[in-house]
PABAKE-960880 format. One record per atom (N, C-alpha, C): atom name; x, y negated, z negated; residue in three letters. Coordinates in steps of 0.2 Angstrom, whole numbers, plus 5000, padded with zeros to 4 digits. Each point is the difference from the previous one (the first is absolute). Last residue first. Layout:
BEGIN
LUMGU;lumvo;u;v;w;lolum
LUMGU;CA;X;Y;Z;Ala
...
This chain:
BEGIN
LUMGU;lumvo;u;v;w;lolum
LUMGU;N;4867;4982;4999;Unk
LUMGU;CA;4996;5001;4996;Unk
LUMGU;C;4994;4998;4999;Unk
LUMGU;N;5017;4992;5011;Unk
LUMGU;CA;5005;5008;5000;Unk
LUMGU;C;4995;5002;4995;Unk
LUMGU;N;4999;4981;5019;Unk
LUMGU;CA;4998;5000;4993;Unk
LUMGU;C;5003;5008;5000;Unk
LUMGU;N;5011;4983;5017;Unk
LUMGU;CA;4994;5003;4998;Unk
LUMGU;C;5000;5003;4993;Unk
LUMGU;N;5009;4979;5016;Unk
LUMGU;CA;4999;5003;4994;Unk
LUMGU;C;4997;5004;5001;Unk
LUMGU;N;5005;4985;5016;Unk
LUMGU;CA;5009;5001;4998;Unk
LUMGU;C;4997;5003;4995;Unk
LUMGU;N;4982;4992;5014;Unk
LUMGU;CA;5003;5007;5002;Unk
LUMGU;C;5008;5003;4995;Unk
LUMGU;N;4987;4981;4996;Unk
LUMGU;CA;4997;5004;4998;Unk
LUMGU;C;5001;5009;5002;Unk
LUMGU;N;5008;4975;5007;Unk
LUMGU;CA;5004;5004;4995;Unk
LUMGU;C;4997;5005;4996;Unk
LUMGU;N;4989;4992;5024;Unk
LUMGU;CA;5006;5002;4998;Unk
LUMGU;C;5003;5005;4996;Unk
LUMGU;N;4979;4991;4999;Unk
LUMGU;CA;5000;5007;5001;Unk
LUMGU;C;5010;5001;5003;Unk
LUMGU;N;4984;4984;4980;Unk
LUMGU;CA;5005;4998;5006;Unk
LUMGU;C;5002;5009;5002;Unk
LUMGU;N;4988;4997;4981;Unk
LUMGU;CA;4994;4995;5007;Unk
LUMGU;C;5006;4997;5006;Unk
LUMGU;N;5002;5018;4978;Unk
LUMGU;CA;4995;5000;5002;Unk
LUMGU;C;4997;4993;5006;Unk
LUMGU;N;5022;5000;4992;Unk
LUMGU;CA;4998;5006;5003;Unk
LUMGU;C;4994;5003;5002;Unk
LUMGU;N;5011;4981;4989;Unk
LUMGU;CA;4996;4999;5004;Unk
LUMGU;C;4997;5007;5006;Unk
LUMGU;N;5014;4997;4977;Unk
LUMGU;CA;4994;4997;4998;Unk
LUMGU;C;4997;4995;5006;Unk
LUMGU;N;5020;5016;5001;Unk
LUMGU;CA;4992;5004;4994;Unk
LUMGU;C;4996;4993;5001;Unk
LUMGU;N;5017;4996;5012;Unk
LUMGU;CA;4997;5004;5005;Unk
LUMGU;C;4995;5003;4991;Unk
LUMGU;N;5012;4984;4994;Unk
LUMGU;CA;4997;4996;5007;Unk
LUMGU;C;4997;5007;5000;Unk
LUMGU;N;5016;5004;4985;Unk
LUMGU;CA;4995;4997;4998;Unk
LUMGU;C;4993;5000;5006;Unk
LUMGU;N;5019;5007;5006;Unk
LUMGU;CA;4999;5005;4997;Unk
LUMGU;C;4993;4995;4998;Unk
LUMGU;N;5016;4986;5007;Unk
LUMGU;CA;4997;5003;5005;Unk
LUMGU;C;4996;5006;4998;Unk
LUMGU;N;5011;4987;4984;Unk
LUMGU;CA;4995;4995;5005;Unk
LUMGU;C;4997;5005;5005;Unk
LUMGU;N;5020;5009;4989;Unk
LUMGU;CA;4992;5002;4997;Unk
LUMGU;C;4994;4997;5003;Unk
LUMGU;N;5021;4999;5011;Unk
LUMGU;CA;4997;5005;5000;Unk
LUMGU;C;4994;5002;4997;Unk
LUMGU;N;5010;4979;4998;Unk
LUMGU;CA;4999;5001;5007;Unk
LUMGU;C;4996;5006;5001;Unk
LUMGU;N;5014;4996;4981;Unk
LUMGU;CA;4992;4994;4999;Unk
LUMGU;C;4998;5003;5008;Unk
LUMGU;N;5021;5010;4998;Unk
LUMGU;CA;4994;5004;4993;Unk
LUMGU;C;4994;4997;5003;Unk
LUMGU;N;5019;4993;5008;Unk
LUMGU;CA;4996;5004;5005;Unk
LUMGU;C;4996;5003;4995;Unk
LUMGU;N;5011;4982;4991;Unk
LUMGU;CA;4996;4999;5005;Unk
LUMGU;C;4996;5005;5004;Unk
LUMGU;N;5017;5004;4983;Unk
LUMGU;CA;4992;4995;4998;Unk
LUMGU;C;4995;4999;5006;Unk
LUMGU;N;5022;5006;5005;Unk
LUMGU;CA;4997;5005;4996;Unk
LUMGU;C;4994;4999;4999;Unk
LUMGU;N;5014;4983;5005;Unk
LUMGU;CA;4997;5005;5007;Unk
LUMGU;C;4997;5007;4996;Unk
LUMGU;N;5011;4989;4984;Unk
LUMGU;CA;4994;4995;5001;Unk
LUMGU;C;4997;5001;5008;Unk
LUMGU;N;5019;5012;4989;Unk
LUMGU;CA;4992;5001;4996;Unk
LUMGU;C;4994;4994;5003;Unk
LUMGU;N;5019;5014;5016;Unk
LUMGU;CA;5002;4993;4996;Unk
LUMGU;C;4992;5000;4995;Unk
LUMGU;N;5012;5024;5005;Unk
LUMGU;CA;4997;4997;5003;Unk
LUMGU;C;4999;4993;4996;Unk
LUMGU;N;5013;5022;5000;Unk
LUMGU;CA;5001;4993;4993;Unk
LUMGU;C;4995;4995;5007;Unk
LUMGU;N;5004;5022;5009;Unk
LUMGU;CA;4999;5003;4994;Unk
LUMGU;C;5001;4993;4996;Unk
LUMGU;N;4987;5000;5025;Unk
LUMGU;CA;5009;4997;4995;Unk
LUMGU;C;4999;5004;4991;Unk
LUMGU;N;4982;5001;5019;Unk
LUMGU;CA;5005;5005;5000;Unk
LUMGU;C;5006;4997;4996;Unk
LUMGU;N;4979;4987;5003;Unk
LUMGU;CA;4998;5007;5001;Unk
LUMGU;C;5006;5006;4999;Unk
LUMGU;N;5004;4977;5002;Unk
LUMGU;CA;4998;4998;4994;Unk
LUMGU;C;4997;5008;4999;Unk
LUMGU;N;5010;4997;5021;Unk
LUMGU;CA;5004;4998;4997;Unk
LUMGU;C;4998;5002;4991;Unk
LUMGU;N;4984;4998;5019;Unk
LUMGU;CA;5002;5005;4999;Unk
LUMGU;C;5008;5002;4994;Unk
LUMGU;N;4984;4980;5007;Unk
LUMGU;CA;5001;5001;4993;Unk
LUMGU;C;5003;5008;5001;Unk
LUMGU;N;4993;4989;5021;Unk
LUMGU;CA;5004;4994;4993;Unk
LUMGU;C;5001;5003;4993;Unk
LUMGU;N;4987;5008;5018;Unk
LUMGU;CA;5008;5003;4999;Unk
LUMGU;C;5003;4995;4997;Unk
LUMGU;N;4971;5007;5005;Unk
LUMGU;CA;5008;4994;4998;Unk
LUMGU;C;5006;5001;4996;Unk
LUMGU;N;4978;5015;5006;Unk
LUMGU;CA;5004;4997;5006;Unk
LUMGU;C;5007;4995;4999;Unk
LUMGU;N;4983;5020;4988;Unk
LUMGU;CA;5004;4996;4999;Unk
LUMGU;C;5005;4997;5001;Unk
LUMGU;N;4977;5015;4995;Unk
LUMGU;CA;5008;4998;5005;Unk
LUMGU;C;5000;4994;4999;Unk
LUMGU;N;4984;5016;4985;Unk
LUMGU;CA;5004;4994;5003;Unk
LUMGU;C;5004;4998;5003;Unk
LUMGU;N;4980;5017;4988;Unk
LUMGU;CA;5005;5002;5004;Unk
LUMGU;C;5002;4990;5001;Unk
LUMGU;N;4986;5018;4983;Unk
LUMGU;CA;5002;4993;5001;Unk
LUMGU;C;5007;5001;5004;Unk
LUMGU;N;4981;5015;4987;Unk
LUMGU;CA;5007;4999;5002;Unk
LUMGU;C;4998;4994;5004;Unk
LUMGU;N;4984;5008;4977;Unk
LUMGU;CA;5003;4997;5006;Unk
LUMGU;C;5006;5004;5002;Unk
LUMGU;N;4980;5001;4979;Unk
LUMGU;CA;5006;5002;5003;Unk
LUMGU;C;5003;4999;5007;Unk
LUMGU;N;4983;4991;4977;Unk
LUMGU;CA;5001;5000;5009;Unk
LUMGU;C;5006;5003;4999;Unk
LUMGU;N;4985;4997;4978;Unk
LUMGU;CA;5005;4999;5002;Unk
LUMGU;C;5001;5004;5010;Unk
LUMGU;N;4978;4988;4986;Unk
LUMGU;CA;5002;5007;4999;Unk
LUMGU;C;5008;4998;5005;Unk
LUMGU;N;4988;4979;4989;Unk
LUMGU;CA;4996;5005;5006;Unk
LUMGU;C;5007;5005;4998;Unk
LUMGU;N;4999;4982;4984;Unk
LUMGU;CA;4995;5003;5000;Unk
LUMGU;C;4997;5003;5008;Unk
LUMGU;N;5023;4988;5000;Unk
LUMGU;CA;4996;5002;4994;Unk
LUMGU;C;4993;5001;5002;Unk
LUMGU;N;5020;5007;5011;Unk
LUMGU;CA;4997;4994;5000;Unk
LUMGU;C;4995;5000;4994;Unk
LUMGU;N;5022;5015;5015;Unk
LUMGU;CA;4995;4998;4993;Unk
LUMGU;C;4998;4993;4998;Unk
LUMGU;N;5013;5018;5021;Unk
LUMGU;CA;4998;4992;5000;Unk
LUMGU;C;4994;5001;4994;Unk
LUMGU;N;5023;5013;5011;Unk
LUMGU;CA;4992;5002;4995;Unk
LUMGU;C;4999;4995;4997;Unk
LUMGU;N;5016;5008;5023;Unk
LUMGU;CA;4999;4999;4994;Unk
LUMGU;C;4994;4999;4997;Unk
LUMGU;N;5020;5006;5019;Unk
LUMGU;CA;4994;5005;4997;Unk
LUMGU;C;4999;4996;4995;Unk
LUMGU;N;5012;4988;5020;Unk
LUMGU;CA;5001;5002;4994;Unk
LUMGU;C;4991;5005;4996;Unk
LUMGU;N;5023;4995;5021;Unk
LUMGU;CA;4994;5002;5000;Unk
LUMGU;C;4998;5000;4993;Unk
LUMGU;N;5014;4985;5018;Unk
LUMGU;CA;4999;5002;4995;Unk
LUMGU;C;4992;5004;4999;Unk
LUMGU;N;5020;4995;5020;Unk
LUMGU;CA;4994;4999;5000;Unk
LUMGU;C;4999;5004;4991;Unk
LUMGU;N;5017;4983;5018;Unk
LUMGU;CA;4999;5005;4992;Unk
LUMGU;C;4994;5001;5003;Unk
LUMGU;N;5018;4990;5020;Unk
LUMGU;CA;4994;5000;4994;Unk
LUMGU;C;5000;5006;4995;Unk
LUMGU;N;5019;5000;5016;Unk
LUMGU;CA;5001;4996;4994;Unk
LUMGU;C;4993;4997;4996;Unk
LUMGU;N;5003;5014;5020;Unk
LUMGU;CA;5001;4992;5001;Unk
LUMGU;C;4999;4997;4994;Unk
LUMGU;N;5000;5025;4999;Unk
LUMGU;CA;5007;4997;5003;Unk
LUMGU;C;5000;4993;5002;Unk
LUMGU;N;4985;5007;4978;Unk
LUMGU;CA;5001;5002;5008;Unk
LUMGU;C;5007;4995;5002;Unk
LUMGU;N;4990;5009;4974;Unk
LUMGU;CA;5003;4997;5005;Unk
LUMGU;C;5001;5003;5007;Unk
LUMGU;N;4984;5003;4976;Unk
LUMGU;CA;5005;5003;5006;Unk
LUMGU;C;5001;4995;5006;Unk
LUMGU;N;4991;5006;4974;Unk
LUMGU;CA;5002;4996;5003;Unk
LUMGU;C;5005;5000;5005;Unk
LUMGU;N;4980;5007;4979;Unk
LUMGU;CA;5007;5002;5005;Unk
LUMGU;C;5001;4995;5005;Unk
LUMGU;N;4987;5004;4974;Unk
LUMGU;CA;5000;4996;5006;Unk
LUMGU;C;5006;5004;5004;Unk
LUMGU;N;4979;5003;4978;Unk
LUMGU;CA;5006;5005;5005;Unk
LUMGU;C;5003;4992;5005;Unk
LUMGU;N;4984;4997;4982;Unk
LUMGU;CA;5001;5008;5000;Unk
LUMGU;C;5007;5003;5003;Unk
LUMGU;N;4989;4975;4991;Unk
LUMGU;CA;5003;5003;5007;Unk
LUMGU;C;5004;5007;4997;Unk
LUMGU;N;4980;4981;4992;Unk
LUMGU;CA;5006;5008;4995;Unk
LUMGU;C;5002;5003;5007;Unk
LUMGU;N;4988;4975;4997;Unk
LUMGU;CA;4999;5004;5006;Unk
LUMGU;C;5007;5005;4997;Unk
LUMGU;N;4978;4984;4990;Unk
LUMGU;CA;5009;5003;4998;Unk
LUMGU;C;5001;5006;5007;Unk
LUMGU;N;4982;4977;4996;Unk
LUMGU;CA;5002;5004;5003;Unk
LUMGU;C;5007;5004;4999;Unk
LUMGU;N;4988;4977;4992;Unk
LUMGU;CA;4995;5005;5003;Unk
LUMGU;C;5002;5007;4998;Unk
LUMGU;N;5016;4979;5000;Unk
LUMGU;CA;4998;5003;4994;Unk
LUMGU;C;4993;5006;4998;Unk
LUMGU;N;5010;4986;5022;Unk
LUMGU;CA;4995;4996;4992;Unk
LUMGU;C;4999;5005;4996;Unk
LUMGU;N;5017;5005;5015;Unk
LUMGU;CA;5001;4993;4997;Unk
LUMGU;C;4995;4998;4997;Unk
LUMGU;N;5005;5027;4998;Unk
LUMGU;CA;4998;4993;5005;Unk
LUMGU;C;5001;4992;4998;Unk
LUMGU;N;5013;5024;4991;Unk
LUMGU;CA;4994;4996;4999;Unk
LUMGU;C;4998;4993;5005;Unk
LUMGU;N;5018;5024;4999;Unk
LUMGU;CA;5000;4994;4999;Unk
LUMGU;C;4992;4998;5000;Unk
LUMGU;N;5020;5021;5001;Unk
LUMGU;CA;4994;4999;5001;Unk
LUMGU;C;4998;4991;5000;Unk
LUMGU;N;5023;5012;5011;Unk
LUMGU;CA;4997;4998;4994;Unk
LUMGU;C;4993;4998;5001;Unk
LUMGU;N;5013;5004;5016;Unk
LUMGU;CA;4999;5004;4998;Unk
LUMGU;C;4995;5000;4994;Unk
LUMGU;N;5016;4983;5011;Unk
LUMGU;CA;4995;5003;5003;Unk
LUMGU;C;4992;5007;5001;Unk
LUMGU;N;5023;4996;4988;Unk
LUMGU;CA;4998;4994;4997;Unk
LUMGU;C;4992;5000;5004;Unk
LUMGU;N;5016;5016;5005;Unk
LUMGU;CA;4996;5001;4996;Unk
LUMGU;C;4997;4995;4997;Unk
LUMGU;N;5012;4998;5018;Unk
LUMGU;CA;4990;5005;5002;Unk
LUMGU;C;5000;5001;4994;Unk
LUMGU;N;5018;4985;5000;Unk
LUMGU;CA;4994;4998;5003;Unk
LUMGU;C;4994;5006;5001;Unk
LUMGU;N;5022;5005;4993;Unk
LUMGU;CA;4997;4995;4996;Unk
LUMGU;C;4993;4998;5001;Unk
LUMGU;N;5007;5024;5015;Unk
LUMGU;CA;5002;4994;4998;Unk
LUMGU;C;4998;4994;4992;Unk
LUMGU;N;4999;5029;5002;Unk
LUMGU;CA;4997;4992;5002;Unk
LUMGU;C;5006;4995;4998;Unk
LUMGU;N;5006;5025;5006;Unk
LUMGU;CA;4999;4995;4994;Unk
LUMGU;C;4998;4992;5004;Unk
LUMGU;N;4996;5026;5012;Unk
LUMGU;CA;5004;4994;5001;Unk
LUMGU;C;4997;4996;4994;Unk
LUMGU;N;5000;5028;5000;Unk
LUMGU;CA;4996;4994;5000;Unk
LUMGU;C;5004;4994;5000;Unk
């Protein structure tokens, strides 16, 4: 098994939405890079809200912007480019749970496992 870089673990970690809604307990993540140097993240995880019954998801992302491949594979990655693909990545994690019912795009990058 290949040791996570900084960043997929930090990536990995579960976390809480920005308004405080929403805990998203990331189960699993992988992360595979392609030859033109996009990512595609996949993450299995388990969306607890209060007073409705816990969701199980996967959640696919690719992930076109090679500006941060650097920050994706450096074993001492910079913390403040760190930071950034974290808020980027949740921003977007976020966005697709709370339009998935009404945008059919990002409602393709989820299905429920449950």
């Amino acid at each position: 098994m290949v040791e996570q870089t900084p960043a997929e673990r930090a990536l990995a970690r579960s976390y809480v939405s920005v308004d405080g809604q929403v805990r998203f307990e990331v189960k699993d993540l992988s992360v595979h890079h392609h030859a033109n140097r996009s990512v595609t993240f996949t993450y299995r995880i388990t969306v607890e809200r209060q007073w409705h019954p816990e969701e199980d998801w996967e959640f696919t992302l690719p992930w076109y912007d090679k500006s941060f491949t650097d920050v994706l594979t450096s074993p001492q990655p910079d913390p403040e480019r760190l930071k950034q693909l974290l808020h980027l990545v949740h921003a977007l994690l976020e966005e697709w749970w709370y339009t998935k019912g009404h945008n059919r795009q990002l409602a393709k990058m989820g299905r429920q496992l449950r």
